[in-house]
C-alpha positions, -999 to +999 in steps of 0.1 A: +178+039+026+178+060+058+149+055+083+141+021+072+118+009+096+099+043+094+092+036+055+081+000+063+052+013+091+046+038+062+040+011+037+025-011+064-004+017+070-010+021+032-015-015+029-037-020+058-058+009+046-063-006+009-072-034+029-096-019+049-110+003+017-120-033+000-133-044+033-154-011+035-167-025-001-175-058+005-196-048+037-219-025+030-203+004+026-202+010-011-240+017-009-257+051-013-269+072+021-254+085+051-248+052+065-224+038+040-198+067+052-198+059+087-185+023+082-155+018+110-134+004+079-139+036+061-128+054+091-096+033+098-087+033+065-083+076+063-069+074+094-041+047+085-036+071+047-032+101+069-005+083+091+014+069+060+013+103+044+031+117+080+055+090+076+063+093+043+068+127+047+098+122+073+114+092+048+113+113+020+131+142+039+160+124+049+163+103+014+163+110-022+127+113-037+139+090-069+150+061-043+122+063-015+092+068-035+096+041-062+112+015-032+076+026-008+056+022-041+070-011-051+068-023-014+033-014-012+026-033-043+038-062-035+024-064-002-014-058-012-006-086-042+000-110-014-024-101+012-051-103-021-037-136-024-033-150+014-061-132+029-091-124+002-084-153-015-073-135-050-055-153-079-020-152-086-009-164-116+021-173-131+014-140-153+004-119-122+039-130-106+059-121-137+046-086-142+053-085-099+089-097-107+094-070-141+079-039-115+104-049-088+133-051-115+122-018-132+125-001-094+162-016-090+173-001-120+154+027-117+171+028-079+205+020-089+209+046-120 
């Protein structure tokens, strides 16, 4: 994949925002009123889609869409899988890490064909 390091920031930023998104949730934010939209969470969160989106935007230009998109996906996934797991405290099974395993090999051959 060309721009390597640009897709990982991109995938970085989308995982940091979920992160964020769940953090918004868990604080307050998901409530009703004015308030709950002005949570800094909420706000770094669309600002860290926004600059994924611009990243992507450059990785998908300068590689095919059928081998960046599934790659950034699959990344993404298994990222907020671990941070659930390492920082919030989430389970992960032995049937959570199989389905991980059966995505990842479903990208490679999807990648490789």
């Amino acid at each position: 994949m060309k721009e390597p390091l640009i897709a990982l920031i991109a995938v970085l930023c989308n995982v940091i925002a979920q992160l964020s998104v769940k953090q918004a949730g868990t604080t307050g934010a998901a409530g009703t009123g004015w308030q709950s939209w002005l949570s800094p969470w909420l706000f770094g969160a669309v600002f860290l889609y926004g600059l994924a989106f611009v990243l992507m935007v450059r990785v998908y230009a300068v590689n095919p869409l059928s081998v960046a998109s599934p790659t950034m996906a699959g990344g993404t996934f298994l990222l907020v899988a671990l941070a659930s797991w390492l920082l919030l405290g989430e389970g992960m099974g032995v049937q959570r890490i199989a389905g991980i395993f059966l995505i990842f090999l479903g990208i490679y051959v999807l990648t490789r064909s």
